[in-house]
N, C-alpha and C positions, 0 to 999 in steps of 0.2 A: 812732416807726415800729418795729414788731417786725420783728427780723431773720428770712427765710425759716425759719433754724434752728431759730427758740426755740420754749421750750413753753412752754403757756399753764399746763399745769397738771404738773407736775414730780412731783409722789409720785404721782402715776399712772401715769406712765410708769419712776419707778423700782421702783413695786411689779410694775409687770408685770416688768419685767429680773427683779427678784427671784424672782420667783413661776416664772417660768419656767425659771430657773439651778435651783431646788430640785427639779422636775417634773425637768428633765436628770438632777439627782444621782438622784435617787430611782431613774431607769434606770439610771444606770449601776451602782449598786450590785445591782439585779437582774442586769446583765450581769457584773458580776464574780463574785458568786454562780455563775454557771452554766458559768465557766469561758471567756465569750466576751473572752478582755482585749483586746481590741484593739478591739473595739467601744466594750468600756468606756473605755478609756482617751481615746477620740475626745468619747464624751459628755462626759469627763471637761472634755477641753479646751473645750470647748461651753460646761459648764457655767460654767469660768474666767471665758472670754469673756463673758459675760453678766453676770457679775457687775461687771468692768472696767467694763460699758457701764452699768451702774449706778450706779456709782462717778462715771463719765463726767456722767452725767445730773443728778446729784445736786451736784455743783462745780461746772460750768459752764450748766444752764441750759438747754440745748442737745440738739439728737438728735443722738449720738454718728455718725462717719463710717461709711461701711460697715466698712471694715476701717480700724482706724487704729493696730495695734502696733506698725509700723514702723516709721510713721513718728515715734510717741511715743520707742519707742527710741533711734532716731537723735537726738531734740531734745532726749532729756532730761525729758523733762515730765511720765515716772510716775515719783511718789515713792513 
């Protein structure tokens, strides 16, 4: 029985993370360009995130939690 979580098809779902963390960077380097940094630095973090859940997707199987750094943090479980 597949677990509600899982993915059927896994480098789809981590090319999109991917694809879409690179589209973030790609803005945020226009916005560091134009001097808006704190925008940028937001995509910035965007971008991170996106990659983690990439990262996420690609080890476990799984559609990453909505938000799960904290709780990663606290458990230990980003190496």
């Amino acid at each position: 029985m597949n677990e509600k979580n899982e993915i059927k098809d896994v480098s789809k779902v981590y090319n999109y993370w991917l694809t879409s963390s690179d589209s973030d960077y790609a803005v945020m380097l226009t916005l560091y360009q134009s001097k808006s940094y704190s925008w940028a630095l937001f995509l910035g973090h965007i971008a991170i995130e996106k990659l983690i859940k990439a990262w996420f997707v690609k080890n476990n199987g799984k559609h990453p939690p909505f938000t799960f750094a904290g709780k990663q943090r606290r458990t230990g479980n980003i190496r």
